[in-house]
C-alpha positions as YAML, in Angstrom:
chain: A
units: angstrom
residues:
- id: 1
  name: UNK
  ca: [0.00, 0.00, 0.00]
- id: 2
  name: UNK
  ca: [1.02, 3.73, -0.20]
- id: 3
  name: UNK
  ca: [1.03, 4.19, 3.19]
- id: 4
  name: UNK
  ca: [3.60, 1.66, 4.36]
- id: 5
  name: UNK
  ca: [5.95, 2.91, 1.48]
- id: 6
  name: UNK
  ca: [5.63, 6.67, 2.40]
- id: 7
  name: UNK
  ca: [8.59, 8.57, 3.90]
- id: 8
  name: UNK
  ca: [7.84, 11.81, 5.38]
- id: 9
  name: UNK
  ca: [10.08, 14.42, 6.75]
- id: 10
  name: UNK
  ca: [8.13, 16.42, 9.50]
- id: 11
  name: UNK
  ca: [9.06, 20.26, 10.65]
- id: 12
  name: UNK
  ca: [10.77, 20.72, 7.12]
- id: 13
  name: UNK
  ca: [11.17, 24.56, 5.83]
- id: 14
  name: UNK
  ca: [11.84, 24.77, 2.11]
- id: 15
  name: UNK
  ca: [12.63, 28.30, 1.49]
- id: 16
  name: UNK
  ca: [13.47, 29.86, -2.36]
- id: 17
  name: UNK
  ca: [17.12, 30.61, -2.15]
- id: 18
  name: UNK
  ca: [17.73, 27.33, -0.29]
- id: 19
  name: UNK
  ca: [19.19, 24.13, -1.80]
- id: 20
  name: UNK
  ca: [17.76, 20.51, -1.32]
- id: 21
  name: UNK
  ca: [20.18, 17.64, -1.83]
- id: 22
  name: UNK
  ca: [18.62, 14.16, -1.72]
- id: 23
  name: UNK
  ca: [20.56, 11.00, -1.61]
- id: 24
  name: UNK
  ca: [18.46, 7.71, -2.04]
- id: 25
  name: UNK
  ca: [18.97, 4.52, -3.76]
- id: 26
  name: UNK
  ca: [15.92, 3.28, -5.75]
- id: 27
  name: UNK
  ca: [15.31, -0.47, -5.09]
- id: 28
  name: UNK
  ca: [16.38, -3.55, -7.21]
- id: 29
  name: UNK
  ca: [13.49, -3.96, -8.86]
- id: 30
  name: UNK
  ca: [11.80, -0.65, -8.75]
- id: 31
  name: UNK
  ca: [8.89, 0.73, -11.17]
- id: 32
  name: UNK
  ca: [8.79, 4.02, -9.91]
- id: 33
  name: UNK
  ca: [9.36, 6.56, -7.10]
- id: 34
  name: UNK
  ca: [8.15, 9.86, -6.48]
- id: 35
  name: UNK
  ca: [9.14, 13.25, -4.45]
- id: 36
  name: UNK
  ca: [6.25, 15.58, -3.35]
- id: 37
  name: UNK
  ca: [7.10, 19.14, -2.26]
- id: 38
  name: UNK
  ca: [4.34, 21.34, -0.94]
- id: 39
  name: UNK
  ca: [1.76, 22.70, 1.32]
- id: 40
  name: UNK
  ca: [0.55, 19.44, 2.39]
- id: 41
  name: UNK
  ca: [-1.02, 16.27, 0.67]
- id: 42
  name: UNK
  ca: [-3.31, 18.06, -1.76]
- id: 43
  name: UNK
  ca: [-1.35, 21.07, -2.46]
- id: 44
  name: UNK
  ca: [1.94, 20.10, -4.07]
- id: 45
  name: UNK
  ca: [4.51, 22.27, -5.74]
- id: 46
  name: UNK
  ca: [6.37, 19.93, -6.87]
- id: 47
  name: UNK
  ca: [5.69, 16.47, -7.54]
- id: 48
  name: UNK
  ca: [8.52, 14.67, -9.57]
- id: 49
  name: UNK
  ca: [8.54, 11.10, -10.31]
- id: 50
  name: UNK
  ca: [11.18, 9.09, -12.34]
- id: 51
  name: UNK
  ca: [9.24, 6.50, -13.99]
- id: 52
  name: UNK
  ca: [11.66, 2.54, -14.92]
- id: 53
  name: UNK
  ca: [9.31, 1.28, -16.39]
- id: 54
  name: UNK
  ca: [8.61, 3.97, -19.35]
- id: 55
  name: UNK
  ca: [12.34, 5.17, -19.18]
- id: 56
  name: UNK
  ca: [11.02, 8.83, -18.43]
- id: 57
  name: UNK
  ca: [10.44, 11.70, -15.24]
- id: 58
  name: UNK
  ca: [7.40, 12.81, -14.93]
- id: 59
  name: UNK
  ca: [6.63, 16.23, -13.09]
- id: 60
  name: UNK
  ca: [3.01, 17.91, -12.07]
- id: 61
  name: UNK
  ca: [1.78, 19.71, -9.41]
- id: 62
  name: UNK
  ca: [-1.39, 19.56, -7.44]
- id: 63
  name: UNK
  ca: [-3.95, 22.43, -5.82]
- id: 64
  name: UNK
  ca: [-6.81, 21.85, -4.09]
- id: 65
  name: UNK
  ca: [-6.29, 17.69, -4.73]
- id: 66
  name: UNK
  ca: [-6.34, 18.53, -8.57]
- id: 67
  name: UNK
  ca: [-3.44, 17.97, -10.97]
- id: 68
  name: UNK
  ca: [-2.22, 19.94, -13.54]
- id: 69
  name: UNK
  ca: [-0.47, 19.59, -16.52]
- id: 70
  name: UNK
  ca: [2.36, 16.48, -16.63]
- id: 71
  name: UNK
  ca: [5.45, 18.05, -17.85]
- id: 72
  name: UNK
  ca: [7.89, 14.85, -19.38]
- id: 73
  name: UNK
  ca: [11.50, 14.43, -19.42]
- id: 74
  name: UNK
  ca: [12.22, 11.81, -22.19]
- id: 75
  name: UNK
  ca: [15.65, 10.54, -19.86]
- id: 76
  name: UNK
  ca: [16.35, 8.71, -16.72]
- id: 77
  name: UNK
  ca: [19.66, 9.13, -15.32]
- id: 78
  name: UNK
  ca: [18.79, 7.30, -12.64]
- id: 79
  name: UNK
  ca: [19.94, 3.51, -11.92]
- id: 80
  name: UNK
  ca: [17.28, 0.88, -10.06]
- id: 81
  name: UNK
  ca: [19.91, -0.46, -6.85]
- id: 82
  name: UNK
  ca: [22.31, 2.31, -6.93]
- id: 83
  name: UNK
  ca: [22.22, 5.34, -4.57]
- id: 84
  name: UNK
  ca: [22.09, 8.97, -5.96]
- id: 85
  name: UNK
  ca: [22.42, 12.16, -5.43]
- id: 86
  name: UNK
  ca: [20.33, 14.93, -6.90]
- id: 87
  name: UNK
  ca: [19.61, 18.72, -6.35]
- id: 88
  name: UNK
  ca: [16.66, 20.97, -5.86]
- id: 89
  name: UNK
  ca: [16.22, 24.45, -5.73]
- id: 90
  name: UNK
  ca: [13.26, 27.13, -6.44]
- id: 91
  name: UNK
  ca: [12.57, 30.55, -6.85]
- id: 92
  name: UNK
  ca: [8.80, 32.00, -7.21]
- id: 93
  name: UNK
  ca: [8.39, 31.18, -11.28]
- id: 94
  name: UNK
  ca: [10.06, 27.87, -11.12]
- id: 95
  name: UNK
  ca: [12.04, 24.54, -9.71]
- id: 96
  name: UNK
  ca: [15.66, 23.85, -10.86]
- id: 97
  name: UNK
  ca: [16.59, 20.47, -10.48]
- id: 98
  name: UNK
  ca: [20.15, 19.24, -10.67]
- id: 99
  name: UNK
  ca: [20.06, 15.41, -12.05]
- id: 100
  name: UNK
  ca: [22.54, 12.59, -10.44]
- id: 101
  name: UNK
  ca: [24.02, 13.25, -14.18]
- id: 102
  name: UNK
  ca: [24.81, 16.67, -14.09]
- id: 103
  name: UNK
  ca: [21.85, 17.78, -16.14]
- id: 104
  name: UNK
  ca: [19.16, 20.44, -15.03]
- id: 105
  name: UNK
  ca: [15.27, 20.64, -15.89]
- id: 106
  name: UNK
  ca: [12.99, 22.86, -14.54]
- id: 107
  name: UNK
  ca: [9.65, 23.02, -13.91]
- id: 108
  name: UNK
  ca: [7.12, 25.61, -12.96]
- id: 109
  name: UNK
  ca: [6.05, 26.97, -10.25]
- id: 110
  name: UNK
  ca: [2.82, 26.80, -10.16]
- id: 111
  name: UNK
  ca: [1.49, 27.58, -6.80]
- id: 112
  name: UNK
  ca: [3.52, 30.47, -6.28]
- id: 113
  name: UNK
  ca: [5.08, 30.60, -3.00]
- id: 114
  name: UNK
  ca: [8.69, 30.97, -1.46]
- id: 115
  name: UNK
  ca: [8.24, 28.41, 1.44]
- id: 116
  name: UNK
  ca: [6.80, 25.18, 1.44]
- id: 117
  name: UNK
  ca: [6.92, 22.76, 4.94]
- id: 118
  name: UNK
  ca: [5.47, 19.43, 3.21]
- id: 119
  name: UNK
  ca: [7.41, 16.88, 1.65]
- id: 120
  name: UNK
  ca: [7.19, 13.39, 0.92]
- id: 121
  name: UNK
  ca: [8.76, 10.36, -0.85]
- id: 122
  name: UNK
  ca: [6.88, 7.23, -2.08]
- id: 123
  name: UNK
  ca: [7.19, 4.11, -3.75]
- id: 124
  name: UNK
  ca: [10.08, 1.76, -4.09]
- id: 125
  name: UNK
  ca: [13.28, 3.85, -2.99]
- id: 126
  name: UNK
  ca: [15.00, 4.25, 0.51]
- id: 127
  name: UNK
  ca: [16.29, 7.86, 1.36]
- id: 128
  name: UNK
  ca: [19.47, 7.66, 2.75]
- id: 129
  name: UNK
  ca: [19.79, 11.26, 3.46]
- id: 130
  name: UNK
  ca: [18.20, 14.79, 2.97]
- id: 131
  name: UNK
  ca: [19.92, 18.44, 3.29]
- id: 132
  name: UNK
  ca: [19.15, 21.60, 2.99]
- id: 133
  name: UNK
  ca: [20.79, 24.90, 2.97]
...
């Protein structure tokens, strides 16, 4: 179920300016695994989701528990069993994301703000650690 494979971080301030590194390792054989950055569970910012099985990311964003627009990255530099590190950062028009490969994508910012306290990672990876500054 969802629940058992959700990861939250509690009493998290994500301020524009600030960076977010991640480091996680996606499981052997995982399908897919997604980050959620936000307000809270129906109000998300950001929600970016590397996809195995169609070789793609995925990002959206959510108000009010509706979603808007998928925005598709036609790469995955991401490997299934091997940890990674990747980058996050934000400003009030958009999300700059550093990829464990050295690329960037962005994606816009859609609800607006300069702080968001939720965040959230599901499906089949294991964070191994979370900064930001």
């Amino acid at each position: 179920s969802i629940l058992s494979s959700l990861q939250k971080v509690k009493d998290m301030a994500f301020k524009e300016g600030q960076e977010l590194k991640i480091r996680l390792k996606p499981k052997d054989d995982c399908n897919t695994f997604s980050i959620n950055i936000g307000h809270d569970s129906e109000n998300i910012a950001l929600h970016f989701n590397p996809r195995f099985y169609s070789d793609n990311i995925v990002c959206n964003s959510m108000s009010g528990g509706s979603w808007g627009d998928e925005q598709r990255q036609e790469f995955l530099p991401f490997s299934r069993g091997e940890e990674c590190k990747f980058y996050i950062n934000f400003n009030m028009e958009s999300f700059y994301i550093k990829l464990p490969d050295g690329s960037m994508m962005d994606f816009p910012n859609r609800l607006g703000d300069v702080k968001y306290k939720y965040f959230d990672v599901r499906e089949d990876v294991k964070i191994i650690g979370i900064k930001i500054k």
